[in-house]
C-alpha positions as CSV (number, residue, x, y, z in Angstrom):
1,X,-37.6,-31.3,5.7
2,X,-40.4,-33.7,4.5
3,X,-40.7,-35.8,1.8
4,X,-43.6,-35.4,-0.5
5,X,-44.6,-39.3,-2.6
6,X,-47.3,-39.5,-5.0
7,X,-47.0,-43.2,-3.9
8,X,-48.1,-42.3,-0.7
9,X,-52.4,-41.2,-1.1
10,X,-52.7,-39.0,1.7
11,X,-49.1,-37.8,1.3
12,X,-49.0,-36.9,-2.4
13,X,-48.5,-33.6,-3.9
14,X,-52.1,-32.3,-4.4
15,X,-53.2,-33.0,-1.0
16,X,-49.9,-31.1,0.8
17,X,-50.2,-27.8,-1.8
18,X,-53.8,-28.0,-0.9
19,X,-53.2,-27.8,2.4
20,X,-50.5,-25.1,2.8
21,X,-53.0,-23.3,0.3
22,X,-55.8,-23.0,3.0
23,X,-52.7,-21.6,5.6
24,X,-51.8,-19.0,3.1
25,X,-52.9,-15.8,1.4
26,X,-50.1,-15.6,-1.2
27,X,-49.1,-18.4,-3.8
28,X,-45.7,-18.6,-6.1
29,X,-46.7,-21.7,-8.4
30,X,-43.3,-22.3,-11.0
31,X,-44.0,-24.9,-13.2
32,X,-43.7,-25.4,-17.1
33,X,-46.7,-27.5,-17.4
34,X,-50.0,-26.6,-16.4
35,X,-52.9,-28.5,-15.8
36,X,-55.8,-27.6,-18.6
37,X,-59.2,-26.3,-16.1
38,X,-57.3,-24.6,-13.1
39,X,-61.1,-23.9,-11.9
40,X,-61.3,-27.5,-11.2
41,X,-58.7,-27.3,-8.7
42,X,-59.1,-23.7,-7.0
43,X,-62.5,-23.6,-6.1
44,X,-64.2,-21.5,-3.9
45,X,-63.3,-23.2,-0.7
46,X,-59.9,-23.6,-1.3
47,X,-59.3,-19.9,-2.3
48,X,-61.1,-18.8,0.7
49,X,-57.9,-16.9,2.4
50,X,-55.9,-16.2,-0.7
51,X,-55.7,-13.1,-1.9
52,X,-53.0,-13.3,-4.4
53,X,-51.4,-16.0,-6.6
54,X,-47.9,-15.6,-9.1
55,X,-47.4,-18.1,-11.6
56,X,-44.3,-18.5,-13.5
57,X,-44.5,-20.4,-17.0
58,X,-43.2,-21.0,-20.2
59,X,-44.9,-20.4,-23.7
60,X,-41.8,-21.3,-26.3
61,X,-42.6,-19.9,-29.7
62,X,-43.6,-22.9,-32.0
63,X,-44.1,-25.5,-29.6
64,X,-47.4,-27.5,-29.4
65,X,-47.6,-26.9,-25.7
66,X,-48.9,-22.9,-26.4
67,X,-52.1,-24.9,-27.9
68,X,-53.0,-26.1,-24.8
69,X,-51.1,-23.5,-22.4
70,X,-53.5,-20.4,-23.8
71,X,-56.9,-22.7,-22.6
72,X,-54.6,-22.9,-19.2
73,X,-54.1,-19.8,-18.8
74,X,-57.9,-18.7,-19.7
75,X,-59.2,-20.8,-17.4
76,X,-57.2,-19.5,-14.0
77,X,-57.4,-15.3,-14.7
78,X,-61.2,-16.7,-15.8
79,X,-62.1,-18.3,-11.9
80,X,-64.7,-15.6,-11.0
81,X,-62.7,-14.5,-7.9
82,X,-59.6,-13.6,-10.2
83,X,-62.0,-12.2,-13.0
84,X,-63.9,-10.1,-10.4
85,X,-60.2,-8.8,-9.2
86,X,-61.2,-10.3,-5.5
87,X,-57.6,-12.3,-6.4
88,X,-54.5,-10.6,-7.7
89,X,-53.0,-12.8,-10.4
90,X,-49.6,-12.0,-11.4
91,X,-48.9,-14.4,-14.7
92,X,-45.1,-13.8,-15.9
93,X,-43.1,-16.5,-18.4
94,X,-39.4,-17.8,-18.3
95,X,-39.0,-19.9,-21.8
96,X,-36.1,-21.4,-20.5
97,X,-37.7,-23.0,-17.3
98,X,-37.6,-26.3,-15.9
99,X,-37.6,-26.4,-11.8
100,X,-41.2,-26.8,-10.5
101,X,-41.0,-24.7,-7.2
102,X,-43.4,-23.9,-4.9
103,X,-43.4,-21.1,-2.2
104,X,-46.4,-20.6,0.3
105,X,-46.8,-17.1,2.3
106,X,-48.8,-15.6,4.9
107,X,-49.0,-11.8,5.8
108,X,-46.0,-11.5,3.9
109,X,-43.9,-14.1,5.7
110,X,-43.1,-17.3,4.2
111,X,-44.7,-20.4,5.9
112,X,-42.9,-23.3,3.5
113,X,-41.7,-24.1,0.2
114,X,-41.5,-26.9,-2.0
115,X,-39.1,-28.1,-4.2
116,X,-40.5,-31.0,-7.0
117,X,-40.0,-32.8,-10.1
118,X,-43.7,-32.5,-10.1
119,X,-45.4,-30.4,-12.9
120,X,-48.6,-28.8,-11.8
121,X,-50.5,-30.7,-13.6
122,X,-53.5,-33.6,-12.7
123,X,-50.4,-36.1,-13.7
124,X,-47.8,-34.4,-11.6
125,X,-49.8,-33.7,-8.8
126,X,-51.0,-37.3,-7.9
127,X,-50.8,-40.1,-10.6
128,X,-47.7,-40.0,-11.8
129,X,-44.4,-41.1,-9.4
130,X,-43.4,-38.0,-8.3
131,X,-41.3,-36.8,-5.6
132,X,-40.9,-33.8,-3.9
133,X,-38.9,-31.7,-0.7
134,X,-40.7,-29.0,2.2
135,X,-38.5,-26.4,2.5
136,X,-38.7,-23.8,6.0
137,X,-36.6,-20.9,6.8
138,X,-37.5,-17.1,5.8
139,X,-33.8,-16.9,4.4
140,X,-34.3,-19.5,2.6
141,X,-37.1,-19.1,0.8
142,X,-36.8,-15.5,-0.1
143,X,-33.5,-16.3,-1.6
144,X,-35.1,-18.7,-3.5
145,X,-38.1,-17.0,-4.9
146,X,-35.7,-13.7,-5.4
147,X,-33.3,-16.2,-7.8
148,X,-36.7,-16.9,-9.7
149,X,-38.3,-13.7,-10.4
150,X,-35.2,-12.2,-11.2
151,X,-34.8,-15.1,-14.3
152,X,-38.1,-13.2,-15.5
153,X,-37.8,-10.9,-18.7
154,X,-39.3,-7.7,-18.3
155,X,-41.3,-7.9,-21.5
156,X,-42.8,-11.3,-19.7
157,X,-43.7,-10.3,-16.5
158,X,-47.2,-9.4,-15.1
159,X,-48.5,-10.2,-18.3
160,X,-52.3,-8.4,-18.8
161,X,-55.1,-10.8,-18.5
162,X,-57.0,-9.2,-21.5
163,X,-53.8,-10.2,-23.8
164,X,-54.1,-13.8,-22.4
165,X,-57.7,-13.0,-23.6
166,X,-56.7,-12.1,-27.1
167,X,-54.4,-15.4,-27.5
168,X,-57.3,-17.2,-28.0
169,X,-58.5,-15.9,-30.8
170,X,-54.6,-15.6,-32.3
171,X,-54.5,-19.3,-32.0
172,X,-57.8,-19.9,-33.2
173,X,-57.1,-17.9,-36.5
174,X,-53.9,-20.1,-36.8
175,X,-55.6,-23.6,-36.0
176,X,-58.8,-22.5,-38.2
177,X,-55.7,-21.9,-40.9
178,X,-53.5,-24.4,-40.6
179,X,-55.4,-27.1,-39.0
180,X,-54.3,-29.3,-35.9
181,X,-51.5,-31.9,-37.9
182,X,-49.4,-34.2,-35.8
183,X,-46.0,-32.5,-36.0
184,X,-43.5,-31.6,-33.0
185,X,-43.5,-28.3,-33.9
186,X,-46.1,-25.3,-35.6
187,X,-45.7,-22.1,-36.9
188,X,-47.0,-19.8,-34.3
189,X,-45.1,-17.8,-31.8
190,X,-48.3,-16.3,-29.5
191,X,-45.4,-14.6,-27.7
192,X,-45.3,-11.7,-30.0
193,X,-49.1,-11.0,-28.8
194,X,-49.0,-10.6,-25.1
195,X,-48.9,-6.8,-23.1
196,X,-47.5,-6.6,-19.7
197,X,-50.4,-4.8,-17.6
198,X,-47.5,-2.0,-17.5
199,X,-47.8,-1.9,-21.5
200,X,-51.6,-1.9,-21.7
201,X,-52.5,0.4,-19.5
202,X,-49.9,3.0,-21.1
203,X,-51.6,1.7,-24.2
204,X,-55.5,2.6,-22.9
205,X,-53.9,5.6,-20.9
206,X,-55.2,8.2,-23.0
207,X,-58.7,6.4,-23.3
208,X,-60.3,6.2,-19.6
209,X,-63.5,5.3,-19.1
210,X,-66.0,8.6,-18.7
211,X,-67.6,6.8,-15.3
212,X,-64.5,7.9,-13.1
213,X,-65.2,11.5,-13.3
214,X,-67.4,13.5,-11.4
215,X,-70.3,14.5,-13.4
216,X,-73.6,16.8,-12.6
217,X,-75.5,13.6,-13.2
218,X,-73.3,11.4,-10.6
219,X,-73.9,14.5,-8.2
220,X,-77.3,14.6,-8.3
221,X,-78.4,10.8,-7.8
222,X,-75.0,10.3,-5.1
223,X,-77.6,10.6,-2.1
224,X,-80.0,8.1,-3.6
225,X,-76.9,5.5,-4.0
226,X,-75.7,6.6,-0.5
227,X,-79.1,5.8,0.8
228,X,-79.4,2.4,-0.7
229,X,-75.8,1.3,0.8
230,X,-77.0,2.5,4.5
231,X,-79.9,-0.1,4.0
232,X,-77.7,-2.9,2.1
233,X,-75.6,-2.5,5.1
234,X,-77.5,-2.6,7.6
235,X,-79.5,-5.8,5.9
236,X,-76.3,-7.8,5.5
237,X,-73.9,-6.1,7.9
238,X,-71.2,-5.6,5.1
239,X,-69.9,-2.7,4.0
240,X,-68.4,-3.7,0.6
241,X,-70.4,-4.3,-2.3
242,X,-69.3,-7.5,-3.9
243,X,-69.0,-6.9,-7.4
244,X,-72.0,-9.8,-8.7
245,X,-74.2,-7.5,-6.2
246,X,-77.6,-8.0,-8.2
247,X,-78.1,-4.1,-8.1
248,X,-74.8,-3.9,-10.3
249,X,-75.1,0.3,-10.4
250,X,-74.6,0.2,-6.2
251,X,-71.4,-1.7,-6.7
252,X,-70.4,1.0,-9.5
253,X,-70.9,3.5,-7.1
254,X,-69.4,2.1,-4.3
255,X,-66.1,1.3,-6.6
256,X,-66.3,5.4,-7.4
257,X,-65.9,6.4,-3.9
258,X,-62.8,4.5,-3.4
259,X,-61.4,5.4,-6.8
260,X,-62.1,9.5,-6.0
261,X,-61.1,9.1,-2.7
262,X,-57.4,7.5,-3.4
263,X,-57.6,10.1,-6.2
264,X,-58.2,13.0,-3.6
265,X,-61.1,14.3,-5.6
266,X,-63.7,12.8,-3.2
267,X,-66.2,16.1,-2.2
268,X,-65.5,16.7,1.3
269,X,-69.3,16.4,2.2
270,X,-69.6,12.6,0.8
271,X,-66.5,12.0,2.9
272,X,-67.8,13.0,5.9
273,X,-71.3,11.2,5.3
274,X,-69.4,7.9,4.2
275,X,-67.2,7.9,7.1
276,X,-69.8,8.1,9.3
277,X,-71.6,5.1,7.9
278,X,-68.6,3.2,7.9
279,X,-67.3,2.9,5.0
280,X,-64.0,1.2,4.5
281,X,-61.9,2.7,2.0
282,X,-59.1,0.5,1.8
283,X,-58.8,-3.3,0.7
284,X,-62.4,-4.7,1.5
285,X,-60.8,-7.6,1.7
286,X,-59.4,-7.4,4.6
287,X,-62.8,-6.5,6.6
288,X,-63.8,-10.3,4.9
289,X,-61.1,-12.2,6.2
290,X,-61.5,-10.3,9.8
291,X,-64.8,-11.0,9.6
292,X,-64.3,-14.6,8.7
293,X,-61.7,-15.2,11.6
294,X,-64.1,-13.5,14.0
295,X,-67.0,-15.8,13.0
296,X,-64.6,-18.9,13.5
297,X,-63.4,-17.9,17.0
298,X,-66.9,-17.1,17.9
299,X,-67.8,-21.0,17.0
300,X,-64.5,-22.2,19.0
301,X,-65.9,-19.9,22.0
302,X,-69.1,-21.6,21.9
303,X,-67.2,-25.3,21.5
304,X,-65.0,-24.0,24.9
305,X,-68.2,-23.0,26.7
306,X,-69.6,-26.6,25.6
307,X,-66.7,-28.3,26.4
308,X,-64.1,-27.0,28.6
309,X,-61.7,-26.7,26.3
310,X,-60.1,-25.1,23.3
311,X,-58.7,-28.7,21.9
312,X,-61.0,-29.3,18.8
313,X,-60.0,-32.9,17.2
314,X,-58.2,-32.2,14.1
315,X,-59.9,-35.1,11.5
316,X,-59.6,-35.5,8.1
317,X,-63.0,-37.2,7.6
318,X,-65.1,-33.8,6.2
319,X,-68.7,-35.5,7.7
320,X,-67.4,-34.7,10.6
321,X,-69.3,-31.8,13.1
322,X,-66.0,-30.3,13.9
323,X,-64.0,-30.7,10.6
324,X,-63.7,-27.4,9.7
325,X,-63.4,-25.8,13.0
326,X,-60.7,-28.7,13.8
327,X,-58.8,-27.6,10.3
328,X,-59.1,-23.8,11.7
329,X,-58.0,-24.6,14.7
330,X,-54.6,-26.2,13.4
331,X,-54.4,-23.1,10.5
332,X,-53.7,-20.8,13.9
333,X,-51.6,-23.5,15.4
334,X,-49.3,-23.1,11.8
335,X,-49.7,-19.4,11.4
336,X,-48.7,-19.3,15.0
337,X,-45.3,-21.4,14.4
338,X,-44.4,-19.5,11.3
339,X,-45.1,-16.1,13.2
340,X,-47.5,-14.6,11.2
341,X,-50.0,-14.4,13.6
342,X,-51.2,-11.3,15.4
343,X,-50.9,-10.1,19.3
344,X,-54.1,-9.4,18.8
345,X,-55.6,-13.2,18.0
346,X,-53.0,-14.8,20.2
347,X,-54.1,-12.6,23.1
348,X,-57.8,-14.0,22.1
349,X,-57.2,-17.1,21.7
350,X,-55.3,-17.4,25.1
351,X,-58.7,-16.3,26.8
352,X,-59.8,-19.9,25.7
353,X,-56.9,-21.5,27.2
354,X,-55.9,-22.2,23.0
355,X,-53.3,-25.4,23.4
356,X,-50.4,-24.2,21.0
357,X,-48.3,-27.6,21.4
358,X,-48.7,-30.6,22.8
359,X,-46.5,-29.6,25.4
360,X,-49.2,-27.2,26.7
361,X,-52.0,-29.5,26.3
362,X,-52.6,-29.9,29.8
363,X,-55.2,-27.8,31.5
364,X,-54.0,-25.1,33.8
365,X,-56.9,-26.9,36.8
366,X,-57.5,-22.8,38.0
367,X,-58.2,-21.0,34.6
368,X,-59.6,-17.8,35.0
369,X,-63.0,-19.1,32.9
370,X,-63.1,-22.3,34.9
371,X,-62.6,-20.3,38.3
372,X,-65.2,-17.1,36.9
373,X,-67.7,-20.3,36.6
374,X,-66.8,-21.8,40.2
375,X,-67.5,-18.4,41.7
376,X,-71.2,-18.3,40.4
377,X,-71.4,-21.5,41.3
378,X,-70.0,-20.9,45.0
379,X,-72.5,-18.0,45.0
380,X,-75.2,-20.0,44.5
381,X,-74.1,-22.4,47.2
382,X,-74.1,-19.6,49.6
383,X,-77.8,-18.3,48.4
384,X,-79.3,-21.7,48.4
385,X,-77.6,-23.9,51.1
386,X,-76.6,-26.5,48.5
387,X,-74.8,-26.7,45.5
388,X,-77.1,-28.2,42.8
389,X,-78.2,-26.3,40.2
390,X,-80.7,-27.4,37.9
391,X,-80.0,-27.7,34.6
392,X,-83.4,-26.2,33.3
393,X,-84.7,-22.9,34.8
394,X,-88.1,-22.5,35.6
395,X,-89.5,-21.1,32.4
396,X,-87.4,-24.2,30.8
397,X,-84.6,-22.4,29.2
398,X,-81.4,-24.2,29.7
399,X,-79.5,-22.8,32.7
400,X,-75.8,-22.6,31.7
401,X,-74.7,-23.0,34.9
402,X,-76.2,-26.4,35.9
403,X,-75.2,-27.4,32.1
404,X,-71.6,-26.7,33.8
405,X,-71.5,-28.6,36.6
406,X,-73.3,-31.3,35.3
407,X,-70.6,-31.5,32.5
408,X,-68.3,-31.6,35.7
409,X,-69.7,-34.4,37.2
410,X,-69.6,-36.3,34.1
411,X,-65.9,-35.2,33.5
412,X,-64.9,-36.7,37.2
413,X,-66.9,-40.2,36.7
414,X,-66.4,-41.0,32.7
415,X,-64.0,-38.3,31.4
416,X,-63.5,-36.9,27.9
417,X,-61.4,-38.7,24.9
418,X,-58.7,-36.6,23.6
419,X,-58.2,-35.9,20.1
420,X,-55.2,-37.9,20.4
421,X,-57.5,-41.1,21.6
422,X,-56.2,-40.3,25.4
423,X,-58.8,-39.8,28.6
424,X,-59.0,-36.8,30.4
425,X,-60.5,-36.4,33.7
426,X,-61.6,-33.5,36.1
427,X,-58.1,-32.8,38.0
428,X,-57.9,-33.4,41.4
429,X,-57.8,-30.0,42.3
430,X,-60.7,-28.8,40.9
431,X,-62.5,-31.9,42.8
432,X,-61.2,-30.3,45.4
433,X,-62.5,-26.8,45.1
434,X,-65.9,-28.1,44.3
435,X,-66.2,-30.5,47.1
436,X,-65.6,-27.6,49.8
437,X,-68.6,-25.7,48.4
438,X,-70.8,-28.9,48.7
439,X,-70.7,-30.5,45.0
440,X,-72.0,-33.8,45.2
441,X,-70.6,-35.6,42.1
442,X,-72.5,-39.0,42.2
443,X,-76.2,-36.2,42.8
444,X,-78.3,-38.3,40.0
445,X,-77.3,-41.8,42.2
446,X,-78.0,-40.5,45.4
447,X,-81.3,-38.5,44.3
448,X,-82.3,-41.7,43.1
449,X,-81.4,-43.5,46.4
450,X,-83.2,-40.9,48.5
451,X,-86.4,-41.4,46.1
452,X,-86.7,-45.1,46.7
453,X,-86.0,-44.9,50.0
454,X,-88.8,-42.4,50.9
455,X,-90.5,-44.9,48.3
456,X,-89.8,-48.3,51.2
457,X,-90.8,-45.3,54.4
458,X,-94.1,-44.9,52.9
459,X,-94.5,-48.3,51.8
460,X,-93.3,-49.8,55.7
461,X,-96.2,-47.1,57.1
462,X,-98.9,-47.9,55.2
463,X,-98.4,-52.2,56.5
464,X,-97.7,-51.1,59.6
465,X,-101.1,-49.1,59.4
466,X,-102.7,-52.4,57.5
467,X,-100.9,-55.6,58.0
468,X,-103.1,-57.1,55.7
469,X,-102.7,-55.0,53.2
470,X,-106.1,-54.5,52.6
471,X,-107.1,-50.5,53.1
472,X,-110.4,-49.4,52.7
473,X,-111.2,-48.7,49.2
474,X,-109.7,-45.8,47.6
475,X,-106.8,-45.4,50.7
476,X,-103.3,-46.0,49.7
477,X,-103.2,-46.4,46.2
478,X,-99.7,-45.0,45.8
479,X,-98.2,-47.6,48.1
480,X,-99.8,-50.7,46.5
481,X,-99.1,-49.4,43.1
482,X,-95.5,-49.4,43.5
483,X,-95.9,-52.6,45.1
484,X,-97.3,-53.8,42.4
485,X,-94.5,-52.5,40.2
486,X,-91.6,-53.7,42.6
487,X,-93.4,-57.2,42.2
488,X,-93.5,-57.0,38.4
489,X,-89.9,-56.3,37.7
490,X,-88.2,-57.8,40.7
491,X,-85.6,-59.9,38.3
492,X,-84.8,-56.9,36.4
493,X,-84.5,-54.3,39.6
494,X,-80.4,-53.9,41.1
495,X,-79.0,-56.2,43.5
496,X,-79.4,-53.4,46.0
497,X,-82.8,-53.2,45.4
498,X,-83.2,-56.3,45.8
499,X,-81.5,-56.7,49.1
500,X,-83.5,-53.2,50.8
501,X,-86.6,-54.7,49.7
502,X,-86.1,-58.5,51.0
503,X,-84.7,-57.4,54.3
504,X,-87.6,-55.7,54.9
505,X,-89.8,-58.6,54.0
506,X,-91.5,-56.9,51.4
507,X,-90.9,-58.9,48.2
């Protein structure tokens, strides 16, 4: 149990609903108040994983609050992920409510609660002093949201979005009437307006829309449509049509197969041809979020190949390279603890030695993508007779391998910082294993040793040759050059420099 304090700015109730919001795909907001623009709340980024949200309100008959509750309302079912139906929203009402709850799930499992005196509103959420409890347990919280929803009337519950819709003009028609006068209460119940989506579509049952059935005309141009979503999927490698698609007849189309194929009045033919292309007839939503997740392990593969390692520094500053990697990162680490992760990513994200818990933060020195990289390395050892590899290839494309054991060497003589501000260093055993195939870690000192000694050899064989140092014009111009240099920066040069050079009487 934590405690949630407006008082506290990186503590308050915004920021901790917006973050269990970007671990979660399902929402249960309770709260009588509402902020007026939810779209300035839920954007884009925030609603990237969710893919449904229940909200449980009040809208008490003659009460001034349904003036601004209806441009509430409009604005959340109106956030173009809702409209476009990318979103389910579930809006139900409870007149007598007063508990602000919220519940946060993942995959169906519940990943934390929260139980508030704050409203969801901009006042409740951060500037007024507000307090609030986290709540854990599956128990728990499925008790709790059960005791909710059952409080809900039937007449109020999943109410349509098009009614919501039609409030607006109710209440303008009133307010146009009556005016806006300063009184506690008004006239108006807007409650007697609103449908259930069970209501309206019994309502519009008997008028569907002539586009769902399967016409000569929708026969004859289906292979021209098919032919146009092979090419849109092979352009963008999707295979569903958003709905603002700019060819806006494709999407139609592509909504018709599913609809005839749940129906079971999909031709048998088109079947065959869609499946073969691919096409995903259930929730295309799931193929995004798949897709999404795939994209993000793919980056913390490349960040492990980089790096070594899986731990990517959780930060909250958002100029950071690695902030949104870090934040996904920590999402798995929470999915994870709440068990709503699959085999299936734990089992990939093992391959990058992931670190679930501090506990298991240190390195396991023989991991198998550590040792697959010592192999090739030993290999090369044996084909060479030494174990530098270069860190460019001869055409000058980076060679991976000498990017490696470069970024070993480096590990052993500086090490890495931590996320948690800590060093870490190459472990001793893997020193070790690389100094019995012939790794010389300090290679960059010792090449440059070897360079200026052979630098001295030559110079100590041309003045044994001229002990003048005069040559014959055009003879040893390499060896008085560097001379020349040695002489120009001898105050700047290291002490061991130094010392070689005025043992052997040269400076």
């Amino acid at each position: 149990m934590n405690i949630i304090d407006n008082l506290e700015s990186d503590k308050n109730h915004k920021e901790h609903i917006l973050g269990m919001i970007k671990m979660s795909d399902e929402l249960l907001i309770t709260s009588p108040y509402l902020m007026r623009d939810f779209s300035l709340f839920f954007k884009d980024e925030i609603l990237l994983n969710i893919k449904k949200i229940n909200l449980i309100t009040t809208l008490v008959p003659n009460s001034l609050d349904q003036i601004k509750k209806v441009h509430s309302l409009k604005s959340l079912i109106e956030i173009p992920k809702i409209k476009s139906g990318e979103i389910e929203c579930n809006i139900s009402l409870n007149n007598k409510l007063h508990g602000k709850i919220y519940i946060f799930k993942m995959s169906g499992k519940y990943i934390g609660g929260l139980i508030s005196s704050a409203n969801f509103t901009d006042s409740g959420l951060w500037l007024n002093h507000e307090w609030g409890i986290t709540l854990k347990g599956e128990g728990n919280l499925e008790e709790l949201e059960t005791s909710i929803t059952n409080t809900i009337e039937p007449k109020y519950k999943n109410l349509s979005h098009k009614s919501i819709l039609r409030l607006l003009n109710r209440l303008n028609s009133f307010l146009n009437k009556n005016g806006t006068k300063k009184e506690e209460e008004i006239d108006l119940d807007l409650t007697e307006f609103l449908e259930t989506n069970e209501s309206e579509n019994n309502k519009n049952n008997s008028n569907k829309t002539y586009e769902f059935k399967i016409t000569e005309k929708y026969m004859e141009t289906w292979q021209e449509y098919f032919d146009e979503f092979v090419i849109f999927k092979q352009k963008n490698n999707e295979v569903t049509v958003p709905r603002d698609y700019k060819n806006y007849h494709l999407y139609m189309w592509y909504r018709k197969q599913k609809i005839f194929y749940a129906n079971d009045t999909i031709p048998p033919e088109h079947k065959r041809k869609l499946e073969e292309t691919g096409f995903y007839f259930g929730d295309g939503h799931e193929i995004r979020w798949a897709k999404i997740w795939e994209e993000n392990y793919q980056l913390l593969k490349a960040y492990y190949d980089e790096y070594g390692d899986s731990d990517v520094p959780h930060t909250s500053d958002n100029t950071d390279a690695f902030y949104s990697l870090g934040n996904w990162v920590a999402i798995q680490k929470t999915y994870n603890n709440n068990e709503v992760l699959s085999d299936y990513k734990i089992e990939k994200l093992n391959d990058l030695d992931f670190i679930w818990s501090k506990e298991s933060a240190e390195f396991n020195p023989k991991n198998k993508r550590w040792m697959a990289r010592y192999e090739e390395l030993k290999e090369w050892a044996e084909k060479y007779g030494e174990a530098h590899v270069p860190q460019t290839n001869p055409d000058k494309t980076p060679n991976k391998l000498g990017k490696w054991l470069n970024d070993q060497r480096g590990l052993k003589r500086k090490g890495k910082v931590r996320s948690d501000g800590t060093m870490r260093y190459l472990e001793q055993e893997r020193v070790d294993l690389l100094l019995e195939i012939g790794v010389d870690f300090d290679h960059e000192e010792n090449k440059h040793i070897d360079g200026f000694e052979k630098q001295i050899q030559e110079f100590l064989s041309f003045r044994f040759q001229h002990p003048n140092l005069n040559p014959p014009m055009g003879t040893f111009k390499k060896e008085r050059e560097v001379l020349a240099q040695w002489k120009h920066k001898i105050d700047k040069l290291p002490e061991w420099k130094k010392k070689r050079l005025i043992d052997e009487r040269i400076i």
